[in-house]
DRENZA-665775 format. One record per residue (C-alpha): x negated, y negated, z; chain; residue in one letter. Coordinates in nm, 2 decimals, m for minus. Layout:
// DRENZA-665775
SITE;px;py;pz;ch;aa
SITE;X;Y;Z;A;A
...
//
This chain:
// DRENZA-665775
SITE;px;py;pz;ch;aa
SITE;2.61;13.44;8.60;A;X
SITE;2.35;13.64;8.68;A;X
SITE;2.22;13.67;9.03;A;X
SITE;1.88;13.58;9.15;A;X
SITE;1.69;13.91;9.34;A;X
SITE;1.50;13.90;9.60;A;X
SITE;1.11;13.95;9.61;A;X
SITE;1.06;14.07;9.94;A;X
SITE;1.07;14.42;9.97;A;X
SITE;1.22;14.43;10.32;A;X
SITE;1.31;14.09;10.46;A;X
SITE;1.30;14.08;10.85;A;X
SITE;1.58;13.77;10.80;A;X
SITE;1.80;13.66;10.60;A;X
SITE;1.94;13.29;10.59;A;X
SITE;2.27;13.23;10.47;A;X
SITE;2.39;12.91;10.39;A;X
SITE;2.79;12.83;10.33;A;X
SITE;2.94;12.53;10.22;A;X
SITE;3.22;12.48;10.52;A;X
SITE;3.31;12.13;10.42;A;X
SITE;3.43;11.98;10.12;A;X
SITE;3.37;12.27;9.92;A;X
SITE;3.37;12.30;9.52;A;X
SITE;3.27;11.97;9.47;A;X
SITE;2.99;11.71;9.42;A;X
SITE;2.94;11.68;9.81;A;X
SITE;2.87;12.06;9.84;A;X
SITE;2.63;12.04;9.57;A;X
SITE;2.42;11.79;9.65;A;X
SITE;2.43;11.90;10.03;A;X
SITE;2.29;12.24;9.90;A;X
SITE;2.00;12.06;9.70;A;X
SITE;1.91;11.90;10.01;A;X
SITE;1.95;12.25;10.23;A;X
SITE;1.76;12.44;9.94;A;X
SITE;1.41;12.20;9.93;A;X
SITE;1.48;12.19;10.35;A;X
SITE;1.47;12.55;10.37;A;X
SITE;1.15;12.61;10.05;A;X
SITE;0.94;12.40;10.33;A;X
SITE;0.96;12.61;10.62;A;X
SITE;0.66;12.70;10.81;A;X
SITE;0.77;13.07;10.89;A;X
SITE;0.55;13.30;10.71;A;X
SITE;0.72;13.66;10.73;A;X
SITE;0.93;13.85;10.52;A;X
SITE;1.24;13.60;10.43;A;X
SITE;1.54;13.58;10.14;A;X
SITE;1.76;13.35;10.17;A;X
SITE;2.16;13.40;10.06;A;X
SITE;2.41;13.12;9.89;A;X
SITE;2.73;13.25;10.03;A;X
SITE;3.05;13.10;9.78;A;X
SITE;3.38;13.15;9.68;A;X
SITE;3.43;13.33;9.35;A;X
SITE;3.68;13.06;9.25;A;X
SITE;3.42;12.80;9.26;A;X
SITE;3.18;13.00;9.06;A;X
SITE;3.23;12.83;8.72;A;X
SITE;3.21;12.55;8.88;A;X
SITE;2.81;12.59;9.01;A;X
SITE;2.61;12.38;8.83;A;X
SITE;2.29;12.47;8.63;A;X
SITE;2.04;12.38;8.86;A;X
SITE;2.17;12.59;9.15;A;X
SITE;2.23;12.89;8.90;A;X
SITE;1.86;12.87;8.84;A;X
SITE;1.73;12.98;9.17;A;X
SITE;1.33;13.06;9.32;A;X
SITE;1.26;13.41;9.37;A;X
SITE;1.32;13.43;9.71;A;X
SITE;1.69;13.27;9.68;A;X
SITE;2.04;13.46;9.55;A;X
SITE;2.39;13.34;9.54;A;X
SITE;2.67;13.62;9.66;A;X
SITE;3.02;13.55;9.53;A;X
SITE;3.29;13.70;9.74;A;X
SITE;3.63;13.70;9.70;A;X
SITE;3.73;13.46;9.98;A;X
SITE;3.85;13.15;10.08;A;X
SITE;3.74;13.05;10.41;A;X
SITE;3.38;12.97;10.57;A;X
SITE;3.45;13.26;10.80;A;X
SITE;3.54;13.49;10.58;A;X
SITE;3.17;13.38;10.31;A;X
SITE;2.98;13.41;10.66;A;X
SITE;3.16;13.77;10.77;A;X
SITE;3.12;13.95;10.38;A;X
SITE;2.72;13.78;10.37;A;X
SITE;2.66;13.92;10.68;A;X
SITE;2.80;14.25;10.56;A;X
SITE;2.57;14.25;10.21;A;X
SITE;2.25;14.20;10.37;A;X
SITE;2.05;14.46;10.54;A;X
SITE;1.78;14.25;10.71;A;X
SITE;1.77;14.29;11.18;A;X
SITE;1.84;13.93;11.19;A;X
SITE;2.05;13.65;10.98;A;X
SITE;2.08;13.29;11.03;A;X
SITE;2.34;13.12;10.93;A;X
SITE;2.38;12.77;10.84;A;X
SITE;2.62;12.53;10.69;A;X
SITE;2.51;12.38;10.33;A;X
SITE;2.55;12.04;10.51;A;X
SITE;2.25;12.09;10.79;A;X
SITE;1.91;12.04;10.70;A;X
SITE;1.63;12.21;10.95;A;X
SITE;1.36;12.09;11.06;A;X
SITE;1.03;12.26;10.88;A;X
SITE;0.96;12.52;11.24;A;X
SITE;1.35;12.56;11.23;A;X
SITE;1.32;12.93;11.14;A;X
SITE;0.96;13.00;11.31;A;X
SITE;1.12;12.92;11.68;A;X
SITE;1.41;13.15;11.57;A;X
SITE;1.19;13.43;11.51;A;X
SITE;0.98;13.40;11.78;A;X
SITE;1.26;13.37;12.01;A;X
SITE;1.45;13.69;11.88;A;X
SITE;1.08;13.85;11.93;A;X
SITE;0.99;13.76;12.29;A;X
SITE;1.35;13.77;12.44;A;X
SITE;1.49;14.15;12.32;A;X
SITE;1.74;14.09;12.52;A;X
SITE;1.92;13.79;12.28;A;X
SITE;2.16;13.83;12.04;A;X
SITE;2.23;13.49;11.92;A;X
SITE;2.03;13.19;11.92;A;X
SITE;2.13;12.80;11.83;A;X
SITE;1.93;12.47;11.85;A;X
SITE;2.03;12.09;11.87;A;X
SITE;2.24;11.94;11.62;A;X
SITE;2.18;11.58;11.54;A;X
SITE;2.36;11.32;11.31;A;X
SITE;2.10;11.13;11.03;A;X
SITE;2.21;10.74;11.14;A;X
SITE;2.05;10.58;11.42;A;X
SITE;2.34;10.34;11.53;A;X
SITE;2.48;10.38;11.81;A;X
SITE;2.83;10.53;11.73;A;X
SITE;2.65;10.78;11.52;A;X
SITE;2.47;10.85;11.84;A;X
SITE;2.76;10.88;12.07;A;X
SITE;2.93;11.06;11.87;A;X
SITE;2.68;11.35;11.83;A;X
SITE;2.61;11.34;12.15;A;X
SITE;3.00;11.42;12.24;A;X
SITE;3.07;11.64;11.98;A;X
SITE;2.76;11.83;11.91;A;X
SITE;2.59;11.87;12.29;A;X
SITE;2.87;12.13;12.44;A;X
SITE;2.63;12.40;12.42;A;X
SITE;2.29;12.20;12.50;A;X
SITE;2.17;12.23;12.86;A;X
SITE;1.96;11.96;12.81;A;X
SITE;1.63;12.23;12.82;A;X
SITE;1.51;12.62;12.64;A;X
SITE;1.70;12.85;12.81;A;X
SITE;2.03;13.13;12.81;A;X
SITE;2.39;12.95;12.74;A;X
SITE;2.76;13.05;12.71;A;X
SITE;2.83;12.92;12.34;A;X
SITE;2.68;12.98;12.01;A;X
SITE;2.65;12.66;11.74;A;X
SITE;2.92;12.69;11.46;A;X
SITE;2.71;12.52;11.25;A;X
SITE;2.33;12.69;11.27;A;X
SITE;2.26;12.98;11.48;A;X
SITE;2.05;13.33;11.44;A;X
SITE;2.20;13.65;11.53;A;X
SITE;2.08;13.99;11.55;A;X
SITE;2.30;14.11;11.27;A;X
SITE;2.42;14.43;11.42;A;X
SITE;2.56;14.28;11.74;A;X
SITE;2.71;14.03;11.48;A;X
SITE;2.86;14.32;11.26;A;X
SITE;3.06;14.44;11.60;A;X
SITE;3.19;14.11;11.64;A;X
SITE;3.30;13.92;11.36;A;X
SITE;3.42;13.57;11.32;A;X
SITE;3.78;13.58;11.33;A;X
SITE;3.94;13.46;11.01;A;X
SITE;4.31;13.31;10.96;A;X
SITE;4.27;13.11;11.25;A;X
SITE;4.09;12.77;11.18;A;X
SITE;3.73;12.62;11.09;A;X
SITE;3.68;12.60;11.48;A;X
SITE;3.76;12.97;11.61;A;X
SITE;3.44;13.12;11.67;A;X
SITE;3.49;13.13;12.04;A;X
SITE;3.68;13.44;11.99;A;X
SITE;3.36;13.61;11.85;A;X
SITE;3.13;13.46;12.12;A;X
SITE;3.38;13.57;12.46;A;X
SITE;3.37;13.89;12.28;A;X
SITE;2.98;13.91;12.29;A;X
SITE;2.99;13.79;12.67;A;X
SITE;3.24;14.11;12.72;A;X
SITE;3.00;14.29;12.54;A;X
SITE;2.69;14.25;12.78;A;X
SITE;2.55;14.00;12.51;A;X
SITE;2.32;13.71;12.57;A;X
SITE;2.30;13.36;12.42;A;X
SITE;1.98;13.13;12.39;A;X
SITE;1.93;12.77;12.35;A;X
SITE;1.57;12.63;12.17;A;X
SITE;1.57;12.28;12.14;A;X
SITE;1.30;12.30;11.88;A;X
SITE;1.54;12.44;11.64;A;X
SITE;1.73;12.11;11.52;A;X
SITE;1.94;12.05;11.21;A;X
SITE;2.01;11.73;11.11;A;X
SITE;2.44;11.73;11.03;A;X
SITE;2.57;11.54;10.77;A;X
SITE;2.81;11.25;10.88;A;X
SITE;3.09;11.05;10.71;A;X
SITE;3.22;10.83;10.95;A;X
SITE;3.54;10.83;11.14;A;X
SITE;3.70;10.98;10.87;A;X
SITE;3.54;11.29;10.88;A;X
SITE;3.54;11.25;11.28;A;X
SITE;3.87;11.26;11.25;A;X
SITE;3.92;11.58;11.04;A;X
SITE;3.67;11.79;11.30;A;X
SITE;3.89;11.66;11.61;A;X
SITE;4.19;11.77;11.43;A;X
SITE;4.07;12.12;11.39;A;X
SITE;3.92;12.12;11.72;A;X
SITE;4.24;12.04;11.89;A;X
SITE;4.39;12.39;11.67;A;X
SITE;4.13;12.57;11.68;A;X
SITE;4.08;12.55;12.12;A;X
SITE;4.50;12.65;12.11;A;X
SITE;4.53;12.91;11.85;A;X
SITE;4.27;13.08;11.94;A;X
SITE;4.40;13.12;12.28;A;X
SITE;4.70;13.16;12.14;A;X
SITE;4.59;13.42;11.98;A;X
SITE;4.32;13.58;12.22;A;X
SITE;4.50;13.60;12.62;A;X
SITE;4.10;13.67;12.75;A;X
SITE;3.97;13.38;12.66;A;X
SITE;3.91;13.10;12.94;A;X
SITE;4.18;12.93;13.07;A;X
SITE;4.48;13.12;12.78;A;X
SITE;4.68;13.14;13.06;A;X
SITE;4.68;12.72;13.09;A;X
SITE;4.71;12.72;12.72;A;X
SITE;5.03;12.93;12.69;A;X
SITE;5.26;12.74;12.94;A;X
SITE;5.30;12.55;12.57;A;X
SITE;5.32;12.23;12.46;A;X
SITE;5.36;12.07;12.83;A;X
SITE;4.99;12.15;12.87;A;X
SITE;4.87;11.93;12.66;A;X
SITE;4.78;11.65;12.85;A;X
SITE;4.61;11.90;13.11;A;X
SITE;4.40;12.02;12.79;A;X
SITE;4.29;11.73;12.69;A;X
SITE;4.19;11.64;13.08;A;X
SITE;3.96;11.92;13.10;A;X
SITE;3.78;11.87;12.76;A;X
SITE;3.72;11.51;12.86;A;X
SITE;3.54;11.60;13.19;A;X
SITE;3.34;11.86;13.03;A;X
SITE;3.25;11.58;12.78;A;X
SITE;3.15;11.39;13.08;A;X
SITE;2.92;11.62;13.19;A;X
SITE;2.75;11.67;12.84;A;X
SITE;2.67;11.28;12.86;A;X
SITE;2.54;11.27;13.23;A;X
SITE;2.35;11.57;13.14;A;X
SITE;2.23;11.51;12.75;A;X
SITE;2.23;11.11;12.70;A;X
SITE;1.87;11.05;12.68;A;X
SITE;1.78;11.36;12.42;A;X
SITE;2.05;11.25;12.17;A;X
SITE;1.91;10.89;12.14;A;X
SITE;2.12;10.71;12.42;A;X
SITE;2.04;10.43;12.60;A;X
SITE;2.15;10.44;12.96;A;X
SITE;2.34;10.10;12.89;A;X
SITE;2.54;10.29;12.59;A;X
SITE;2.72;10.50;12.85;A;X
SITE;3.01;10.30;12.91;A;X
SITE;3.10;10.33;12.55;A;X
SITE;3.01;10.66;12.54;A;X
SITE;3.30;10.73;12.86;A;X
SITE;3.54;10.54;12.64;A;X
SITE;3.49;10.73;12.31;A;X
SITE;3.55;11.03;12.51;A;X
SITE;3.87;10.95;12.58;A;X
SITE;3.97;10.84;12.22;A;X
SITE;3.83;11.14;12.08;A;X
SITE;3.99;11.37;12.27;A;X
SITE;4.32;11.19;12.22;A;X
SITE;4.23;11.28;11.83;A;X
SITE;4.30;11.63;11.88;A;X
SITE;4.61;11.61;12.01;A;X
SITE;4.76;11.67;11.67;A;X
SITE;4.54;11.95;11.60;A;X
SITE;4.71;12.09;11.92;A;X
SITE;5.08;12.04;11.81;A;X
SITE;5.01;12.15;11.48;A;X
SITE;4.87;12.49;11.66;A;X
SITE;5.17;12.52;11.90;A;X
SITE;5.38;12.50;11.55;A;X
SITE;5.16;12.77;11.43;A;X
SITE;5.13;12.48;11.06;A;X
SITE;4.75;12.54;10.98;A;X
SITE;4.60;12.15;10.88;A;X
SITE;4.64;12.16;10.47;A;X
SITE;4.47;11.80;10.46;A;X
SITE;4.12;11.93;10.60;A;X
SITE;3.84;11.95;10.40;A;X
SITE;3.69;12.21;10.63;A;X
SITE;3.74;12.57;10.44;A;X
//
């Protein structure tokens, strides 16, 4: 297949967008369809190319319609497996001071990548910048359940954080280069990157303009990002002694329950704190406490399976 090239002589960004969920099939290929007309109509007007990041053992599969790309699009085929691994080797082939990068199943909102640049232009000193995630249904489980998995990072207003979105976030692609995601270890082990950037003197933003609206499946699919949640907050601690609260995480298996404690009342403070701006009524609350509890109890096997060091093979996340 032949690649489509770029147009722009020196593109100030570069967007790439990875498939990091149910990768190689019909899903994936409709979600890009959705991501490629969401990202055509965006009102930024600078120097732009946008990158499809995939797999080279999925790139038979590509159907003819994404082969056939606008000028300002090109797919990269990389010899990987993992999401991590598409988003590290992108971020290594372009040559453009900033990159976005997005999942295949968020769509942005049309100023999505105007408020990005105008962010990394008036604050210098920001090396990453994410926005609010929301879910397409407007029930109220759909609601709740955005709200606890997706406002961890949301302080409710514009301003600096301590985490970076896994799913849609601008970096300045240097600071990125230094500190790559960490591969082997999970769909959910970017902390490792971002505690590195901390170490490093780097600074995180938070534009609530900048929202993606995230695909949803249901409980099913609920289910699947628990699961790796639960792995991906032990392994990576596991694995990385200076992140926050390793020391808890390595007593073993016994902590568990402690885990699970302190994820629920950080969850409790992301309701008290983000309710109304995900779509919450203040009488949906009480559900909203409850769900905390059941989905934290979801990623208990996500923690055993880490503790065994036995990776989820049933997850559609890549």
């Amino acid at each position: 297949m032949k690649e489509t090239t770029r147009n722009t002589k020196d593109p100030t960004v570069s967007v790439i967008i990875v498939s990091d969920y149910a990768a190689g099939g019909d899903k994936a290929w409709n979600d890009l369809r959705k991501a490629l007309h969401a990202w055509t109509t965006q009102d930024y007007r600078g120097p732009v190319e946008f990158v499809l990041a995939e797999s080279s053992r999925h790139k038979q599969e590509v159907p003819d319609d994404l082969r056939r790309l606008p000028p300002l699009f090109r797919n990269l085929y990389f010899d990987a497996g993992s999401s991590y691994e598409l988003k590290n080797r992108a971020v290594e082939a372009v040559e453009s001071d900033i990159v976005a990068i997005v999942d295949a199943d968020c769509i942005p909102n049309r100023n999505w990548l105007r408020l990005l640049m105008a962010t990394m232009n008036e604050h210098p000193e920001v090396v990453a910048v994410s926005g609010r995630t929301k879910y397409p249904g407007g029930t109220m489980l759909e609601r709740i359940l955005c709200l606890l998995t997706r406002s961890y990072l949301d302080p409710g207003r514009k301003g600096v954080i301590r985490f970076i979105s896994g799913n849609a976030a601008g970096f300045r692609r240097k600071i990125y280069h230094r500190h790559l995601l960490p591969e082997g270890l999970g769909a959910f082990a970017s902390q490792i990157q971002s505690e590195a950037m901390l170490r490093d003197g780097c600074q995180f933003f938070f534009e609530p303009g900048m929202t993606v609206t995230h695909d949803f499946e249901g409980w099913g699919m609920e289910r699947d990002i628990r699961r790796n949640h639960g792995y991906g907050t032990v392994i990576t601690r596991l694995t990385d002694e200076r992140l926050p609260y390793a020391g808890l995480i390595r007593i073993g298996i016994l902590a568990i329950p402690l885990i699970a404690l302190g994820k629920a009342i950080d969850s409790f403070r992301s309701c008290l704190r983000c309710w109304a701006d995900y779509g919450l009524h203040w009488y949906e609350l009480p559900v909203a406490f409850v769900l905390i509890m059941v989905t934290h109890i979801m990623e208990i096997p996500g923690m055993l399976a880490a503790y065994r060091h036995v990776p989820d093979s049933e997850t559609a996340f890549r």
